[in-house]
C-alpha positions in Angstrom: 0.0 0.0 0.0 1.5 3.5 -1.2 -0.7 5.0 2.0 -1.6 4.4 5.5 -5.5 5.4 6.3 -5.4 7.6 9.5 -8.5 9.7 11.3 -7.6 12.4 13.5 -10.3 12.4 16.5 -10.6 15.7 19.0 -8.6 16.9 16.1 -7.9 21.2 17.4 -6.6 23.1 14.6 -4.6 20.1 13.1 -1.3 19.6 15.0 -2.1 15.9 15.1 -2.9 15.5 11.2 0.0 17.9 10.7 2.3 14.8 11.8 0.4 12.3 10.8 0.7 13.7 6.9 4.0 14.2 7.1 5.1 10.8 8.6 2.9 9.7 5.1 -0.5 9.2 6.1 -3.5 9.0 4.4 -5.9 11.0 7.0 -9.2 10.7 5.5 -11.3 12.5 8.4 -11.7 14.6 11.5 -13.4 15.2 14.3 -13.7 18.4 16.1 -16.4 20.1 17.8 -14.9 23.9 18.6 -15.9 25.7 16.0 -12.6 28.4 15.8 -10.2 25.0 16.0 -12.5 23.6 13.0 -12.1 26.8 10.9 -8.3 26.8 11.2 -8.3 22.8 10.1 -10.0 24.0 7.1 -8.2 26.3 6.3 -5.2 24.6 6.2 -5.8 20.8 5.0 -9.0 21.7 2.3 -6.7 20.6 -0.8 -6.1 17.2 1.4 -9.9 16.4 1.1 -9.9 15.4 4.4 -13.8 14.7 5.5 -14.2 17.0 8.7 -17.3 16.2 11.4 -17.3 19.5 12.8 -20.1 18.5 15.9 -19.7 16.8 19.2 -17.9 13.7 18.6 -21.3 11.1 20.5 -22.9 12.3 17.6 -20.7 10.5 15.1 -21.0 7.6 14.0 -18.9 4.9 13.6 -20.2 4.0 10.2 -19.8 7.9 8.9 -16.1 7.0 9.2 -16.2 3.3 7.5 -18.5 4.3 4.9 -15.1 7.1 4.1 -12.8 3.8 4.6 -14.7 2.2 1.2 -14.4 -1.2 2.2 -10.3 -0.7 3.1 -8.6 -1.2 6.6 -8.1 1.4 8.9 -4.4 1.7 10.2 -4.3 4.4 12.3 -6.5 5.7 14.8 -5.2 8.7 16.3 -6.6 11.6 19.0 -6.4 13.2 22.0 -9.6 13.6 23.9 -10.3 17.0 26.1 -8.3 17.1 28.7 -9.4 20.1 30.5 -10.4 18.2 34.1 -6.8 16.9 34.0 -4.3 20.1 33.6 -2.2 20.8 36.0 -3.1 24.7 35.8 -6.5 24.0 36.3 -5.8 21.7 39.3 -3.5 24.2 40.5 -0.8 21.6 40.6 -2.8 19.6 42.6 -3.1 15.9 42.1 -6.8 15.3 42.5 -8.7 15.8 38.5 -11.1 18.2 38.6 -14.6 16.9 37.9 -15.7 17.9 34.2 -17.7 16.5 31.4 -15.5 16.3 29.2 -13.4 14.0 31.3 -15.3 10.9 29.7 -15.1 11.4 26.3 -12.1 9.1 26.2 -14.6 6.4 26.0 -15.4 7.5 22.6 -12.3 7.1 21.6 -12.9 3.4 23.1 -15.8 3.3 21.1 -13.8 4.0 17.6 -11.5 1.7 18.2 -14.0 -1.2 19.5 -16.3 -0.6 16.2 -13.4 0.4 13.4 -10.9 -2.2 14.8 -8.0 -0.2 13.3 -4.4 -1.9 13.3 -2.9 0.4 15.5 -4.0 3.5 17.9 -2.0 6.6 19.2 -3.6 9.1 21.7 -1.9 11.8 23.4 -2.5 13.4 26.4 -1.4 15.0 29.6 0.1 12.8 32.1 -2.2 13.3 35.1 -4.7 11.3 32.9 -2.1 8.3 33.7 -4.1 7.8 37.1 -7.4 8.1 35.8 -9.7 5.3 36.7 -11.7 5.7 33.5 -8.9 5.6 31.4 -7.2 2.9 33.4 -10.2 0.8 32.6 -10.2 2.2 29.0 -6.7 0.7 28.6 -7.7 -3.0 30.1 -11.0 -3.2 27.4 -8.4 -2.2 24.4 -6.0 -4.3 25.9 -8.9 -7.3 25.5 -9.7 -6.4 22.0 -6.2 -8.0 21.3 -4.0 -5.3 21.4 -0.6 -4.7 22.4 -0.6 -1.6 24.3 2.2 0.9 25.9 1.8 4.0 27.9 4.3 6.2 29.0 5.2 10.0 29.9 7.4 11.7 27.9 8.9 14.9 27.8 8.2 16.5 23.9 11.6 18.4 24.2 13.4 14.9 23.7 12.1 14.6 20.6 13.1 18.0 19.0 9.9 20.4 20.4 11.7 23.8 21.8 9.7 23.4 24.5 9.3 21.5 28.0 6.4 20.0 28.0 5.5 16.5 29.3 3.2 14.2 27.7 1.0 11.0 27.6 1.1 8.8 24.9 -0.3 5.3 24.7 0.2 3.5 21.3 -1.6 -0.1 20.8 -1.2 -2.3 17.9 -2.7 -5.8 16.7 0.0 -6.3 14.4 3.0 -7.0 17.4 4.4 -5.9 20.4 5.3 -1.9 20.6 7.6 0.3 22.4 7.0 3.8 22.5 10.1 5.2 21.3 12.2 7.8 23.6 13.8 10.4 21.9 17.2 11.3 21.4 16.7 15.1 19.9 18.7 17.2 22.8 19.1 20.8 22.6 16.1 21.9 20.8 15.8 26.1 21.8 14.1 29.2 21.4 16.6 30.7 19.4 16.1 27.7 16.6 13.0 28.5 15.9 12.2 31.6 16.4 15.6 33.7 16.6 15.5 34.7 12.8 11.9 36.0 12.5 11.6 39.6 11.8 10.3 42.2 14.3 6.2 42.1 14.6 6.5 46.0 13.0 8.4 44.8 10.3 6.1 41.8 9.1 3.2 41.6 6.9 2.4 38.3 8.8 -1.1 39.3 9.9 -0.3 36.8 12.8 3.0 37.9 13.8 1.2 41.3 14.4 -0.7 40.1 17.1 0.5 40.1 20.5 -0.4 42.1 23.9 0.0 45.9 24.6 0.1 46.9 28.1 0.3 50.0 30.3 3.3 52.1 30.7 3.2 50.8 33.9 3.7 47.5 32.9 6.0 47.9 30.1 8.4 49.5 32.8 8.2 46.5 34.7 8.8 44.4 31.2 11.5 46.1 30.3 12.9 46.3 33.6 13.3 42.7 33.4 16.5 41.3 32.3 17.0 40.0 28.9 17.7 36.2 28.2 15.8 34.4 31.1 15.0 37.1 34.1 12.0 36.6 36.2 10.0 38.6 38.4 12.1 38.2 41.1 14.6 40.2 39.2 12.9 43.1 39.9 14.0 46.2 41.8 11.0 45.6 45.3 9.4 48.7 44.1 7.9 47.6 41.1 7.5 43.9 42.1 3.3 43.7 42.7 1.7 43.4 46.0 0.4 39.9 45.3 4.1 38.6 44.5 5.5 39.5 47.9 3.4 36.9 49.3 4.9 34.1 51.1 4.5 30.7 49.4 2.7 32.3 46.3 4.1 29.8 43.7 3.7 30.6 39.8 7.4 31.9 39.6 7.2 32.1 35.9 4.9 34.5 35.3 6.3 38.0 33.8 9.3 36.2 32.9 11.6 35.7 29.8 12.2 32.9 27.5 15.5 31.9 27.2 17.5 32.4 23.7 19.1 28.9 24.2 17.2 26.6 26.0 13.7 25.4 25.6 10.7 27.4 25.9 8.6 26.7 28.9 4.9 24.5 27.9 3.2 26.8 25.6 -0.3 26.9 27.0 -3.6 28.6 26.2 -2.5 31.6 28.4 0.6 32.0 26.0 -0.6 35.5 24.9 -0.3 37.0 27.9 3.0 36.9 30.4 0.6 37.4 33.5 0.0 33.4 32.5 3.8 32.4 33.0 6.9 33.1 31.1 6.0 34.2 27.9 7.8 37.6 27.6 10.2 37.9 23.9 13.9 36.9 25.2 15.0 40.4 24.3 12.3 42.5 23.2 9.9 44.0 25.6 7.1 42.1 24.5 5.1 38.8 24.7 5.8 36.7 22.1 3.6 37.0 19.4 0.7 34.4 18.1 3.3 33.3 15.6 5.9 32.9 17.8 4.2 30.6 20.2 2.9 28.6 16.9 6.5 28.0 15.9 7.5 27.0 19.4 5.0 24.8 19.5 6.3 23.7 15.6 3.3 24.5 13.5 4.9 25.3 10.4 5.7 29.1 9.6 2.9 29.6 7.2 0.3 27.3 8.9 -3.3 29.7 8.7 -5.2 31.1 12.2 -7.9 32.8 12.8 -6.0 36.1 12.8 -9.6 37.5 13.4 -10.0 35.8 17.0 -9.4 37.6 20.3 -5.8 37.1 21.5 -7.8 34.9 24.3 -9.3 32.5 21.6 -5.9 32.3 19.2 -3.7 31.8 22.7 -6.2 28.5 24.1 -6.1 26.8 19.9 -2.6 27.2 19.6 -1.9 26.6 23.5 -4.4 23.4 23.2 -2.9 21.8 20.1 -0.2 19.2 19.5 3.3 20.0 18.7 3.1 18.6 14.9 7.0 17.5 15.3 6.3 15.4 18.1 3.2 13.4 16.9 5.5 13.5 13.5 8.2 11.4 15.3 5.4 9.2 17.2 3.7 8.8 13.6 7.0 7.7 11.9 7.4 4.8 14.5 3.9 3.5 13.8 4.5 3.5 10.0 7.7 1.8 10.2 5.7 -0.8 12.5 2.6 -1.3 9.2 5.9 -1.4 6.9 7.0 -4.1 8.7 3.7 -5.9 8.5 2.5 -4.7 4.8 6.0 -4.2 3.1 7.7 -7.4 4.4 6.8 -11.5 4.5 8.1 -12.0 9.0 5.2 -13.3 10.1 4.3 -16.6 9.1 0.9 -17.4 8.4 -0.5 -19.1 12.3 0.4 -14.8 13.1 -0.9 -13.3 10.4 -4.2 -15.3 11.0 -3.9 -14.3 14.5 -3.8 -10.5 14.0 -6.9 -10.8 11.2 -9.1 -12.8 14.3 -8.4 -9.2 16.1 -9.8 -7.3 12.8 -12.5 -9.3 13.1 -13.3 -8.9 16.1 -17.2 -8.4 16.9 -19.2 -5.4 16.9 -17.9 -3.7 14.4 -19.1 -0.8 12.3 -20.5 -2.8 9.0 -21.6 -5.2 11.6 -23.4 -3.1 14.1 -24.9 -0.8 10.9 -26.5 -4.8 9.0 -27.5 -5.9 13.1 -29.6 -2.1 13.0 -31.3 -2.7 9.9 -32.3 -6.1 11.3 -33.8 -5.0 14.3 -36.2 -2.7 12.1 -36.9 -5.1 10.2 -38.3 -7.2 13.6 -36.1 -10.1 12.1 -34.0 -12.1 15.2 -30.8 -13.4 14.8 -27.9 -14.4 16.6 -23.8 -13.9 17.0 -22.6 -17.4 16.9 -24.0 -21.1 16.4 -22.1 -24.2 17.5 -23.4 -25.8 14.3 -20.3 -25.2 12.7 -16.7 -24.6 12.9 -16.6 -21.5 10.6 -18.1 -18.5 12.5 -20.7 -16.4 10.6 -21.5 -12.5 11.6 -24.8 -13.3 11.9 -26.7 -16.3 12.3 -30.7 -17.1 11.9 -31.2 -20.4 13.3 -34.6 -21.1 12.9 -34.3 -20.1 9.2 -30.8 -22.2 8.6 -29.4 -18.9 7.3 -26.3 -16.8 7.9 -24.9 -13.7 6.9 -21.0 -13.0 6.6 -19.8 -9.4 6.6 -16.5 -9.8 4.4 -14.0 -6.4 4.1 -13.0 -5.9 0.3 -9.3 -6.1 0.9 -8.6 -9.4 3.3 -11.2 -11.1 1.2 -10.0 -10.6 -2.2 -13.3 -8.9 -3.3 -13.0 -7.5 -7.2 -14.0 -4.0 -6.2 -11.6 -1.0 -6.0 -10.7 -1.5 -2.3 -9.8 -5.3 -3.1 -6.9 -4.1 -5.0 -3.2 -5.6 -3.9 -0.7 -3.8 -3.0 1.5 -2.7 -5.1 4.3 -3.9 -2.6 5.6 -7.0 -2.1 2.8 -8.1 -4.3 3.9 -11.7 -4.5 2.9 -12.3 -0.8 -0.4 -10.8 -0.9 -2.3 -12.8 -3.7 -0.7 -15.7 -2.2 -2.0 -14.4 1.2 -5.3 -13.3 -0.6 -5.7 -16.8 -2.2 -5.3 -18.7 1.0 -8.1 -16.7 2.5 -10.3 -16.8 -0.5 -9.7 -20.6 -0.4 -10.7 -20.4 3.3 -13.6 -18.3 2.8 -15.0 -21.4 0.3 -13.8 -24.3 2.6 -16.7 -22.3 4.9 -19.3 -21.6 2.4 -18.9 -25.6 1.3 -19.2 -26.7 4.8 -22.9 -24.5 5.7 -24.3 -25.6 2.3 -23.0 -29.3 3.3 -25.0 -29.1 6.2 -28.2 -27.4 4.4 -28.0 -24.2 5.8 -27.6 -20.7 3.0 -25.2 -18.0 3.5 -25.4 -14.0 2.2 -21.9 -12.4 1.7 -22.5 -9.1 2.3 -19.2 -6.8 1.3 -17.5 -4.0 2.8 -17.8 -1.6 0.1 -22.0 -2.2 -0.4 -22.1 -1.1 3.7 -23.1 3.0 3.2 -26.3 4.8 4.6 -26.9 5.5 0.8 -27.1 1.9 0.0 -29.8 1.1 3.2 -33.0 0.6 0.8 -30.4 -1.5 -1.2 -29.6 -3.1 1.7 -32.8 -4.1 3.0 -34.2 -5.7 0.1 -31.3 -7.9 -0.3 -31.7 -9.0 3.4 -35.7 -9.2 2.7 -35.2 -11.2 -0.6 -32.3 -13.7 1.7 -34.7 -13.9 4.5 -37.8 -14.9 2.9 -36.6 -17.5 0.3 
């Protein structure tokens, strides 16, 4: 396969499909329900035709992602749910969560991967989500689905982000064990990325314009500050604020400078304004500006924004996305994992039909969306029969009848999306043939034993083919 399929859930303004593109992806859709983040993915990935849900994600469906699949396997399923009860600013460094809706929507991203069984996952997160019981238990049900699953923290600067920021990440695979990879980038730093860009008054980067102005008061304590990594504490006492003189006030950073040759501190959604932590220009007596914190966090210098937003709303999307660099190198690791499985013949053929029972696991999408029509149709089935030693999708006993849900590309189906790939080609019919050859040793044995059988195939399962659908299942039902 010249591509890897990939869908982008919780999606923000792109960092995630950023990487994933680059690494050589194929991301076919998104999911994002802010409507500023979903106008910035636009903006930058139309020409990629890349189908974008913009609505809460419990109102999509698994099948409005299949249908895009056409039949073909999913590799990748990638996202990062909300995680807004878990960060550290909002628990004030505290280690408790904070109670918030949003907390839970990391069970949709269960649901994808129970009803799309992709061949591998990647979400990203921050690490107090590590001790969350929900996504403990999230981990244990993917974990029974037949993955192979890792989680660990990392810290994005070791992978070439200019910036300290620590992250979850949990990648899963059915294809073989996986390690998440650390990385060996050291010495990432402000400077790097940002050091050559011209002065805000000098740009006709509508984006680089934007930054806070402040009153003189305030400037005279910026530029009081010293250049190249000075703090508030480096103040003379008579312009250090009231509130800082506190004892045991925390929040150190805030009104400090960046630092020309080290990382930047996390870029958050308060990076638009120093009074949120240390976000002041290493040498000019500024904040950085909206482009500046989007280089830092490695968007790409002409990636769009919504230069139109309050410096409030363009802070929290840029703060709130991925750095594209680091779910770049996470993105590379789980390709080079699929070439290893698609590209090359090392695993012999008891494995490979061990990772396709995990594809086929139940209750997936096609499955589920055939089940749905059934039950309007008042007509009862079953999942499973001891009557043979195939297994059918769907059984009707009383009837002798059952219904296999075959995908286009394992099955050898001559539709578009049954085409081999155009890689170690030799393998693949012969791998093709010998479950083609299967698939009639199965057929042979229900017809044997009197029973019928309807193949339906991947690539007839759309909402556009339902009435289709239902007559074929009426016709096979009342013969």
């Amino acid at each position: 396969m010249e591509q890897y399929n990939a869908i982008d859930l919780f999606s923000g303004c792109g960092g995630m499909t950023s990487g994933l593109i680059k690494a050589g992806f194929n991301v076919i859709a998104a999911v994002e329900i802010d409507k500023n983040a979903a106008s910035a993915y636009r903006a930058n990935y139309k020409s990629n035709k890349i189908k974008l849900f913009e609505k809460d994600i419990r109102q999509v469906s698994s099948m409005d992602i299949y249908e895009l699949l056409e039949g073909d396997v999913l590799h990748l399923l990638a996202g990062c749910p909300p995680c807004q009860g878990f960060s550290s600013i909002r628990r004030l460094n505290r280690d408790e969560y904070i109670e918030d809706e949003r907390n839970n929507l990391v069970l949709e991203y269960l649901r994808f991967v129970k009803e799309l069984k992709p061949l591998t996952i990647m979400l990203e997160n921050v690490p107090a989500l590590e001790k969350y019981s929900t996504f403990q238990s999230v981990v244990e049900k993917i974990k029974k689905l037949g993955y192979f699953v890792e989680v660990k923290i990392v810290n994005v600067a070791s992978y070439g982000v200019p910036q300290n920021r620590k992250r979850l990440v949990m990648i899963g695979s059915l294809i073989k064990k996986v390690h998440i990879p650390y990385g060996d980038h050291v010495g990432a730093t402000v400077r790097e990325f940002i050091g050559n860009i011209e002065a805000p008054e000098n740009t006709t980067d509508e984006l680089h314009k934007r930054y806070p102005h402040h009153t003189p008061e305030v400037m005279k304590r910026i530029s009081l500050t010293p250049k190249d990594g000075g703090s508030r504490e480096d103040l003379p006492e008579e312009y250090t604020l009231e509130c800082h003189k506190k004892e045991n006030i925390g929040f150190h950073d805030v009104y400090g400078r960046l630092r020309w040759d080290a990382p930047s501190s996390t870029i958050t959604g308060g990076c638009l304004n120093p009074s949120k932590g240390r976000f002041l220009h290493p040498s000019e007596n500024r904040c950085i500006t909206a482009r500046e914190a989007a280089m830092l966090q490695t968007f790409d210098r002409d990636f769009m924004f919504p230069v139109e937003l309050s410096l409030s709303s363009l802070a929290l999307m840029i703060g709130n996305a991925l750095p594209p660099l680091f779910c770049y190198k996470q993105s590379c690791y789980i390709k080079k994992e699929l070439d290893g499985y698609f590209m090359t013949d090392i695993f012999d053929q008891t494995k490979r039909s061990a990772i396709m029972k995990k594809v086929k696991n139940r209750n997936t999408a096609p499955e589920i969306f055939i089940r749905s029509l059934l039950n309007e149709l008042g007509i009862k089935y079953r999942l499973q029969t001891k009557v043979f030693h195939c297994k059918p999708d769907i059984v009707f006993p009383s009837k002798k009848k059952v219904i296999f849900i075959n995908g286009c590309f394992w099955h050898g189906h001559d539709c578009r999306r049954g085409a081999l790939p155009k890689t170690n080609t030799e393998f693949w019919i012969n791998k093709i043939e010998v479950n083609r050859d299967r698939d009639e040793k199965n057929y042979a044995e229900i017809s044997d034993k009197g029973w019928e059988y309807l193949i339906i195939w991947g690539c007839q399962i759309k909402k556009s083919n339902r009435e289709y659908l239902i007559d074929i299942l009426n016709k096979f039902l009342k013969e």
